[in-house]
N, C-alpha and C positions, 0 to 999 in steps of 0.2 A: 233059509237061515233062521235060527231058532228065536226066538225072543229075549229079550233081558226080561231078568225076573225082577219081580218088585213085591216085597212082603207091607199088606195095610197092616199098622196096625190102632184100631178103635175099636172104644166101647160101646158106642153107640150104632148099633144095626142097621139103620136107617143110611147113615151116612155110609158105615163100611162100605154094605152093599151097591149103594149108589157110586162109589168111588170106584168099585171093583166093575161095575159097567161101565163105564163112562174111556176107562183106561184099561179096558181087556184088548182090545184092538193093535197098543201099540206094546202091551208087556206080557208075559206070563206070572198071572196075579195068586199070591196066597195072601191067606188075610187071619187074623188073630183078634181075639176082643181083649187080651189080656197080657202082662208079661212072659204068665207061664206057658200059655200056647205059642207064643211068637218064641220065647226060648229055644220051645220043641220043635217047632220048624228050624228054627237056624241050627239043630242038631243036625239035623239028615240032609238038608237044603242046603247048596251052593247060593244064596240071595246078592244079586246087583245092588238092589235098592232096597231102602227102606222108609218108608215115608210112617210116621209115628203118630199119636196125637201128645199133646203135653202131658195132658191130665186124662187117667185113666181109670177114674170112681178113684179109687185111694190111692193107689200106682202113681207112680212118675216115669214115664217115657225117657227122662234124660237117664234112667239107672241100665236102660237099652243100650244104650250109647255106649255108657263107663265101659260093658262089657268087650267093646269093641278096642277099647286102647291098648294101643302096640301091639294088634294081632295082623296077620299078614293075611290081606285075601277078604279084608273086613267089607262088607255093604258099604255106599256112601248113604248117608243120613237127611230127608229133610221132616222137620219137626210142623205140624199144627197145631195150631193155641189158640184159643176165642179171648187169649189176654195178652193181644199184640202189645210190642213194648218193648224199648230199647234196651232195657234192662232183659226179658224174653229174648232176645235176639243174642244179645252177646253170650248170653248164659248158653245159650244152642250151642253156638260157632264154638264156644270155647270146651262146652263135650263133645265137640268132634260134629256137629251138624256141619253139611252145607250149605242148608239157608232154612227158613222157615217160610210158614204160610199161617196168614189167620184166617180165622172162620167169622161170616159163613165166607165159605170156599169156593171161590172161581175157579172152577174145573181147568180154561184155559191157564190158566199162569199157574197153574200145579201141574199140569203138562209140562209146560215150557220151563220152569224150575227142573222137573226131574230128568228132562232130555238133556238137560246142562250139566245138571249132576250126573250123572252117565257119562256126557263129554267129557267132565273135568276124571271121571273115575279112569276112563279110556287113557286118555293123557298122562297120567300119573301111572299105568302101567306098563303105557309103552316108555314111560322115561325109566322107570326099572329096567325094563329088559335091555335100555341103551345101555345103562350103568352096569350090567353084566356082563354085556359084549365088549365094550372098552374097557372094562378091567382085564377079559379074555387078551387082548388086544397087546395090553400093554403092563408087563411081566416085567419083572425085575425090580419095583418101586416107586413104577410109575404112579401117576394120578389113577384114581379108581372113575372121576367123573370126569365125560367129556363137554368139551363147547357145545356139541351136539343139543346136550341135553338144555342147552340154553334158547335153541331154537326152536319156541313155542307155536304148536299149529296142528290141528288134525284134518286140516282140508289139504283134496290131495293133489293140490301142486305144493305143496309144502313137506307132503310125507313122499313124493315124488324126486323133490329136493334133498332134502333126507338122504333119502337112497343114493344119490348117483354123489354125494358128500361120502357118503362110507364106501363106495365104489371106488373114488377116485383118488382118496385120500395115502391109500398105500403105495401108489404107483408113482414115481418120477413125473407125470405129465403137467405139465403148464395147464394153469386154470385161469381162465377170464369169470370174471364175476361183473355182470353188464345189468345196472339195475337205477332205478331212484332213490332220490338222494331218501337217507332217515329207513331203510329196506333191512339192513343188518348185512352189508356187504361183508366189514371189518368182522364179524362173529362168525361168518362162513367162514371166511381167511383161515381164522383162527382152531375151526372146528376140522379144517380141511388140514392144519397141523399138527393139534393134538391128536390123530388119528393116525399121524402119518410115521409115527417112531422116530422122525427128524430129531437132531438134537436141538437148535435153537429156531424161533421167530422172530426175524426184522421185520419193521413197518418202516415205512418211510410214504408223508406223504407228497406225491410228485408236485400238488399245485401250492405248494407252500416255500417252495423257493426257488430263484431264479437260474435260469438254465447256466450260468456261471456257478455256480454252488451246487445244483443237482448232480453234476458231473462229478464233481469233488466226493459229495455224500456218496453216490454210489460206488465209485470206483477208488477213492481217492486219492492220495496227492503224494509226490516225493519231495524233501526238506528243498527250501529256494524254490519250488513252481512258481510261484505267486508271491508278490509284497507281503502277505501274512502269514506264509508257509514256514513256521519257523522248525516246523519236526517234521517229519516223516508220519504218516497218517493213512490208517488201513480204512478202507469204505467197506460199505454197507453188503457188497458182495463176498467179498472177502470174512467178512464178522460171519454172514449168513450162513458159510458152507459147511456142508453136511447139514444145514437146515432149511428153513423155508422164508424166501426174500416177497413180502407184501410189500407190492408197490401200488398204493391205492391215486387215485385219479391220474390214471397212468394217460385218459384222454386229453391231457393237459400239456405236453413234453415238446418239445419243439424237434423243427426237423432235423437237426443238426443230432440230437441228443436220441432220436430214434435211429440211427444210423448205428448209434455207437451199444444200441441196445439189442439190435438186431444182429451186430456180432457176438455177443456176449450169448445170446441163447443157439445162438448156430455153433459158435465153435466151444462154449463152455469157459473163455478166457478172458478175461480183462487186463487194460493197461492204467496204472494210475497216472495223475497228470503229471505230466513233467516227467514219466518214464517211456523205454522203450519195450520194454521188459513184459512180457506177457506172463502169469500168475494165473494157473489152473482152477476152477471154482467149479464145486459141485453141490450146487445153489437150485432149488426147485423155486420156483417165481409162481407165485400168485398175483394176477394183476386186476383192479376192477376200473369201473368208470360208472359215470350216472350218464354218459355221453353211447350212444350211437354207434359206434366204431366203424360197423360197414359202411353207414350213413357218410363218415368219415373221410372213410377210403376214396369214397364217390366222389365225393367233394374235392379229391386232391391235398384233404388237410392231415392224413395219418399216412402211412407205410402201407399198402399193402402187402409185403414178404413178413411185414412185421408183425399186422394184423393175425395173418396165418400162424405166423410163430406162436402166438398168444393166445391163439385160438382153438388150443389143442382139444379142450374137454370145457364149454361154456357153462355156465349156470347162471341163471335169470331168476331171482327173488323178487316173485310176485308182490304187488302193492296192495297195500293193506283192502283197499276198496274193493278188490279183487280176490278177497278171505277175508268179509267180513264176519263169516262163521266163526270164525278163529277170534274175532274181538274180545267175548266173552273170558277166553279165557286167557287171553294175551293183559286183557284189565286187570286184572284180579293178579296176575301173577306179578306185573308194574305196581300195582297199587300196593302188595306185599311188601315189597324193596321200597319205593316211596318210604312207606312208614318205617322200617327199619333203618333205612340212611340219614332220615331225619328224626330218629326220636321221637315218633308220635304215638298218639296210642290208638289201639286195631281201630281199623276203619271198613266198613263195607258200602259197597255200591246199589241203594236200589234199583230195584225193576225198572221205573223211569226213566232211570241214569244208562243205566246199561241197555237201555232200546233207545236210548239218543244218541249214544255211542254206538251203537252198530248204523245208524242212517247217517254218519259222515261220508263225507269223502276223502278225507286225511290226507290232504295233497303231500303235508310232509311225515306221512306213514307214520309205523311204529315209533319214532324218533318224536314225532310230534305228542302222537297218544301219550307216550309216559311224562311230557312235559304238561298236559293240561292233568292228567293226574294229579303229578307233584303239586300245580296249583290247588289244583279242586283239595286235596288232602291237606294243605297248608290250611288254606282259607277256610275250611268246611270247621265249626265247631263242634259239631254232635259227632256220631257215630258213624251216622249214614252219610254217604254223599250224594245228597239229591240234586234235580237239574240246576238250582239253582244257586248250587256252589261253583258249577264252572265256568271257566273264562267267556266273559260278557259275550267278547268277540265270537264266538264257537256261535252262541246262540243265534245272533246275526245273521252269520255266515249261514246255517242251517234254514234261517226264513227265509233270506234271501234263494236260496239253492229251491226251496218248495216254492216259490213265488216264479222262478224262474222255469220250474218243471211244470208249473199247474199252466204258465204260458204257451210253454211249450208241445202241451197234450190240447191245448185247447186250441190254438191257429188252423193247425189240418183238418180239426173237426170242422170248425167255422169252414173255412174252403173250400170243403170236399160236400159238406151239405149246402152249402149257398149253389155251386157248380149241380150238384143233381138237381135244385130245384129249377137253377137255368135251362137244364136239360128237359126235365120233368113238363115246365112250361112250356116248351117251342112244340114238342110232342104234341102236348093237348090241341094249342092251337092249330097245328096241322092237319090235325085231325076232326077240329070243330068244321074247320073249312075245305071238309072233304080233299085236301089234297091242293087247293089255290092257294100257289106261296106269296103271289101280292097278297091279296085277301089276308093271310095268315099276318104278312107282315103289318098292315093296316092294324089289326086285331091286338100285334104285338105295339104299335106307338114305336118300329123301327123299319128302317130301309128294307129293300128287297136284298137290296146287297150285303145288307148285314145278318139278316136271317140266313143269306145264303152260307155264307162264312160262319155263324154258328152250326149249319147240319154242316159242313163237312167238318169243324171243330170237334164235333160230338160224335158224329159215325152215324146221324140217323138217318136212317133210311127213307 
């Protein structure tokens, strides 16, 4: 596989060059001391990256940048400046840099900057090519951009995900979406409709009302069923057809109400309440849960015919902790909307921030991350949001988590060398005392019985 290219450009030879070893291993490196060479190279040259210095003897690096605006195919950008500064920062971001770096330069985090930038470039072109394909897709005036492209991730149970969403999305077939809570159940639903040329999406969520009124919403009701049926009243299956019926915490439904769910997708037909009258539906059901379902089944507390039914094509939305690669740019893309929903002005995340944010455990996933976000961006007054704009609790939770890990590597050790030195020592003695296991035991300050029961504890011979 060939390398991403990466163009240096600096005036100063010492460092060029130093940069151009230090980073040949992971890139294929051109390198420029000036605008007019680096020009020349991006004439002939396809360039991934570009990593720039600010100041260039008289040159300015950001006039590198301008050249880059609204062209398709552009490098992504990060800038060096020995005159770090908020005011340096924005001014990057806002010619189209990715992030900067000051001098003198920590090779590691110009690494780890540019593999990100690369991420974020990767990302940004495979969300074009979605936006190509669902325009392809859907002809006639449809939407040009899908939900797809809302689903942020380039690790690949995510672009795995992905795939079997655009696989499944055209066909008739029932989707279980079986995940934790905060995972982006409701956007797959969603991604898994707009792809699908259905005309409409119902949601309905199952654990938000009681199985007297579920019944109704779904199927619902003829004038006089009930003391409050004063009309005639079409349900949620019925609204839904010829589209796609989300039924989320569908592991929530009672027995009675999976019975009547279980004919609805075997024969295609529902009765509303208070009728006898069956009513054809051709309703495609996506259903999710944050619950277990087989787990379920075993238990005796779900359907199994039903389970099956629902279970035609699964899809399982890994937990954040479990793509924490993906954090980087799942933050960046929340903290974007953050600031636009609230009115704030641009904000970025430093280094610090964003390698604290990747060692959570985000028990409530993506749903959780954009909430401490929102905080951290509320609360943070400057520009950057450093560690110590985010939610107190986070930080806790984080010490506590390394407190409880640091216990946890150190018990076995402790154990496992205390036991070898037990062993270590009955050895010696056995051996001081040519082979006399009273002797030995005398020597040890323990019984003969007890030395006995440590060699056969230990296997010694």
């Amino acid at each position: 596989m060939s390398l991403p290219i990466l163009l240096i450009v600096e005036d100063e030879e010492a460092t060029r060059e130093g940069l151009r070893e230090a980073l040949e291993d992971r890139f294929d490196i051109y390198t420029a001391a000036d605008l007019e060479g680096a020009r020349a190279i991006l004439k002939t040259e396809t360039v991934d990256l570009l990593l720039t210095d600010l100041r260039l003897g008289a040159e300015n690096g950001m006039n590198l940048l301008a050249d880059f605006k609204g062209k398709q195919h552009a490098p992504i950008s990060v800038v060096m400046t020995a005159y770090g500064s908020v005011e340096t920062a924005v001014a990057a971001v806002k010619a189209g840099a990715f992030h900067f770096v000051t001098k003198p330069l920590n090779i590691d985090e110009v690494e780890l900057i540019l593999m990100r930038a690369l991420q974020s470039k990767s990302l940004s072109e495979k969300n074009a090519e979605l936006v190509k394909e669902v325009f392809e897709l859907k002809k006639g005036g449809r939407p040009k951009k899908s939900k797809l492209d809302e689903i942020i991730g380039n690790s690949p149970k995510v672009q795995k995900m992905k795939q079997i969403i655009r696989q499944v999305a055209p066909t008739k077939a029932t989707v279980l979406i079986e995940g934790e809570s905060g995972t982006g159940k409701e956007l797959i639903a969603k991604a898994l409709h707009d792809l699908s040329g259905r005309d409409k999406l119902v949601i309905v969520n199952c654990a938000a009302l009681p199985a007297q009124l579920l019944e109704s919403e779904l199927f619902g009701h003829e004038k006089g069923a009930f003391t409050d049926a004063k009309s005639q009243r079409i349900g949620r299956f019925e609204e839904a057809s010829n589209g796609t019926l989300f039924l989320d915490e569908i592991g929530e439904i009672d027995a009675a109400m999976q019975v009547k769910l279980l004919r609805v997708l075997s024969e295609k037909v529902i009765q509303r309440v208070g009728s006898n009258k069956s009513v054809s539906v051709d309703t495609r059901v996506v259903a999710a849960t944050n619950k277990n379902l087989f787990n379920l089944v075993e238990d005796g507390e779900f359907r199994e015919d039903l389970y099956f039914r629902l279970n035609v094509v699964k899809i399982c939305p890994p937990p954040l902790r479990e793509r924490a690669g993906d954090i980087p740019i799942l933050a960046r893309v929340l903290l974007k909307k953050v600031v636009n929903d609230n009115g704030l002005p641009s904000k970025s995340l430093s280094l610090d921030t964003m390698k604290l944010l990747e060692e959570q455990e985000w028990p409530g996933n993506v749903r959780q991350l954009g909430a401490v976000l929102e905080n951290a961006a509320i609360m943070s007054l400057g520009e950057s949001i450093d560690p110590a704009n985010l939610p107190e609790d986070l930080i806790k939770r984080q010490r506590k988590a390394q407190l409880v890990s640091g216990r946890d590597q150190l018990e076995p050790k402790l154990r496992f060398s205390l036991s070898d030195i037990e062993r270590e020592t009955i050895q010696q003695a056995i051996l001081f005392t040519e082979g006399n296991k009273t002797d030995a035991a005398n020597f040890l300050g323990i019984s003969r019985r007890t030395l006995q029961r440590k060699i056969s504890e230990f296997g010694i011979l």
